[in-house]
C-alpha positions in Angstrom: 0.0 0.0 0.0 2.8 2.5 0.9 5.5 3.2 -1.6 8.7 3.9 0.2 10.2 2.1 3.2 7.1 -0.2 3.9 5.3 2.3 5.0 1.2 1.9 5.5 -0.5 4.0 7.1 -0.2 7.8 7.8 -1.1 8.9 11.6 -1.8 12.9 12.2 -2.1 15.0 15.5 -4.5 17.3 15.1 -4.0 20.6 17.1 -1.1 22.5 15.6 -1.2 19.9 13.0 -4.3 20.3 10.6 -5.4 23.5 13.2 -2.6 26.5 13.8 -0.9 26.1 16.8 -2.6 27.0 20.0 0.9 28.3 21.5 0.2 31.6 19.5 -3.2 31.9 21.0 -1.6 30.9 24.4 1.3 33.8 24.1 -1.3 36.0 23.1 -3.4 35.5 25.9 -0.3 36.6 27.7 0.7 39.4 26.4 -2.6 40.7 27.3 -2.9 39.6 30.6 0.4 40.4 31.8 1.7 36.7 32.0 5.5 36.1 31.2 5.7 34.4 27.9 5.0 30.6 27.6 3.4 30.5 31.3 0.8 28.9 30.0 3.1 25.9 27.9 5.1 26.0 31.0 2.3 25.0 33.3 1.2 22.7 30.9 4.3 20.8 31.2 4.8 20.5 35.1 3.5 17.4 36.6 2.6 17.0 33.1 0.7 13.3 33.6 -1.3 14.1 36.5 -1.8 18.0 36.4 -5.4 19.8 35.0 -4.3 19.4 31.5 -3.8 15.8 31.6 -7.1 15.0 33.7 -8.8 16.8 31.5 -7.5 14.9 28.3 -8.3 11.9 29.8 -11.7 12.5 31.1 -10.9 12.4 34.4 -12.5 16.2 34.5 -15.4 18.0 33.5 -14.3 21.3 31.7 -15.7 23.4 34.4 -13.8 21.4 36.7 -10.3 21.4 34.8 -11.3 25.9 34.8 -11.1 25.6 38.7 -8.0 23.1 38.8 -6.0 25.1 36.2 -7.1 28.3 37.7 -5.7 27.1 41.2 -2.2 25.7 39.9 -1.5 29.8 37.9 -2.6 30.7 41.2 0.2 28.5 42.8 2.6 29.6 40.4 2.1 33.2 41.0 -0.8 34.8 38.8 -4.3 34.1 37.8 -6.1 32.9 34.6 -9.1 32.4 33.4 -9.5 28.2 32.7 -12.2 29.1 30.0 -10.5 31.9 28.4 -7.2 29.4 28.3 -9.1 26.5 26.6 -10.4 28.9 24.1 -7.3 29.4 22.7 -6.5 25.9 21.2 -9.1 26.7 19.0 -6.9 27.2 16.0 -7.7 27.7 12.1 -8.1 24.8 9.9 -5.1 24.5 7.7 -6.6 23.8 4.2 -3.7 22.2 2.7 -3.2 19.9 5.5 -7.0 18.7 5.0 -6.3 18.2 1.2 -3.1 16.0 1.8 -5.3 14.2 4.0 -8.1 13.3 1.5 -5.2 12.3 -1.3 -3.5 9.8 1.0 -6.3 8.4 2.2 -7.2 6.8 -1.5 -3.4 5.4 -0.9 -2.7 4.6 2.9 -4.6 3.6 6.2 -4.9 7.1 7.8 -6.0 7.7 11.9 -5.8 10.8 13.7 -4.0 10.6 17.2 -5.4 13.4 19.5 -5.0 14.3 23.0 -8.9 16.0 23.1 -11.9 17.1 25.7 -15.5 17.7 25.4 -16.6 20.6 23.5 -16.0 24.1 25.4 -18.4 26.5 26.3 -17.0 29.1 23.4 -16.7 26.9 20.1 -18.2 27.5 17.3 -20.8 25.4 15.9 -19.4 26.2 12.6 -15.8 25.3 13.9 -17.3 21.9 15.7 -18.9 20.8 12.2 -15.8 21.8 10.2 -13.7 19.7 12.6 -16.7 16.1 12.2 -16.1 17.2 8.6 -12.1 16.7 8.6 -12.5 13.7 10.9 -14.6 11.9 8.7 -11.9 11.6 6.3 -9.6 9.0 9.0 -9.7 5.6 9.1 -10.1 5.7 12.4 -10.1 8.5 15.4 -8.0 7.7 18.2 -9.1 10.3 21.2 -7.7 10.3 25.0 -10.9 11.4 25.9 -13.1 8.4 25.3 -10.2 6.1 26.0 -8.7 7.1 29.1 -5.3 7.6 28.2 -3.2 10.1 26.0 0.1 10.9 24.1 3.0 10.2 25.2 1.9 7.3 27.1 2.7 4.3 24.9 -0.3 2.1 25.1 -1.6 5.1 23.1 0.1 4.7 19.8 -0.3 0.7 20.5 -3.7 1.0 20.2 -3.8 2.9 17.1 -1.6 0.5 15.9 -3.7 -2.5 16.7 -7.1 -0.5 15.4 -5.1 -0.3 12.3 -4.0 -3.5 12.2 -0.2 -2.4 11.5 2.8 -2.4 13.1 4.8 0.6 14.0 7.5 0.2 11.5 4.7 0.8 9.1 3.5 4.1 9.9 4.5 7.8 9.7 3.4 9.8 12.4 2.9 13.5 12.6 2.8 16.0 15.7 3.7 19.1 16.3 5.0 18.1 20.5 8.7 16.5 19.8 7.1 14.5 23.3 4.7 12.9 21.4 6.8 12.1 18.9 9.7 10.3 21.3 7.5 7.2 22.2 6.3 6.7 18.9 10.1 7.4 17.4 10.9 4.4 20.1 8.5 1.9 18.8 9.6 1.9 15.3 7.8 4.6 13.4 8.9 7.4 11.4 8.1 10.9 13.0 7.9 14.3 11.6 7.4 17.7 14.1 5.3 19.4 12.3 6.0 23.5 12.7 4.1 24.3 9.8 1.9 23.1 7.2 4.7 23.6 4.2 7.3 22.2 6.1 5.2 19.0 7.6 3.7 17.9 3.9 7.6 18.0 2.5 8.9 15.7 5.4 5.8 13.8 4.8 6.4 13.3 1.0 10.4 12.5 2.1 9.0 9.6 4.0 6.5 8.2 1.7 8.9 8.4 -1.5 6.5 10.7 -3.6 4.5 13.9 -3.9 1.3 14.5 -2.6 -1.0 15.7 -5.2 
């Protein structure tokens, strides 16, 4: 099925993969509210499997109960924040060229989408939420921490897509734009690309498959 390096299947993040990334909604945020830069990444990535963030990927939280949890942990670490003002920002723009690439290498390859994800907050779009079902609708298979209970980087996430899939790691390509996501997979036996942009993800992509992407 693939054409270069055994490759079979093509696995996408979606934040800051087929969306722009949140961290320039996050620095935003920060710059007006008077936070240092990256606070927000920062806190993110402290106790980074058991803090807000994390129970709330995994379902362990309602989203009104990850506002009060995140707001008390800025609190901790010196400031305050608004938890639904914070989860409004990983709301990014759809990335058109990302979503094309998509529907062309799904004729080709088995195709999943790997997210880290929560219930729908209070201030998306239902134009946004039906554009997203739209671009989901395209994979194979939807792989989300939310419904099963467990999340990037821990690796019985990337087995399971693997088993949905029915492929082994040495025969996917996997794209995210957290190089912590990527380590675990990277381990296992896949091919990784950190994606910091749409042009620069889709050229790595067509180094690893062997051929364009029309």
């Amino acid at each position: 099925m693939g054409d270069k390096n055994n490759i079979k299947a093509v696995l996408w993040d979606f934040g800051g993969v087929f969306t722009t990334s949140p961290f320039e909604a996050f620095n935003q945020y920060e710059k007006e509210h008077s936070l240092p830069q990256n606070f927000i990444r920062t806190l993110n990535s402290t106790n980074p499997d058991t803090n807000a963030w994390a129970q709330l990927e995994r379902n362990e939280l309602s989203v009104s109960s990850f506002c009060k949890a995140f707001e008390m942990e800025a609190q901790h670490a010196g400031y305050a924040v608004d938890g639904a003002g914070i989860l409004s920002c990983i709301h990014g723009s759809l990335r058109k060229e990302m979503v094309r690439a998509l529907r062309s290498l799904a004729t080709k390859y088995k195709t999943a989408c790997l997210t880290n994800n929560f219930g729908q907050t209070p201030r998306q779009s239902h134009h946004d939420s039906q554009a997203i079902r739209e671009v989901m609708g395209l994979f194979d298979a939807v792989i989300e921490s939310s419904k099963l209970g467990f999340r990037k980087p821990e690796k019985l996430f990337y087995e399971y897509a693997c088993s949905t899939l029915k492929i082994s790691p040495e025969e996917a390509v996997f794209l995210d734009d957290l190089g912590v996501n990527l380590k675990p997979a990277r381990q296992m036996g896949m091919q990784t690309i950190k994606v910091t942009s749409a042009s620069q993800g889709l050229k790595d992509l067509e180094k690893c498959l062997g051929h364009k992407i029309s």
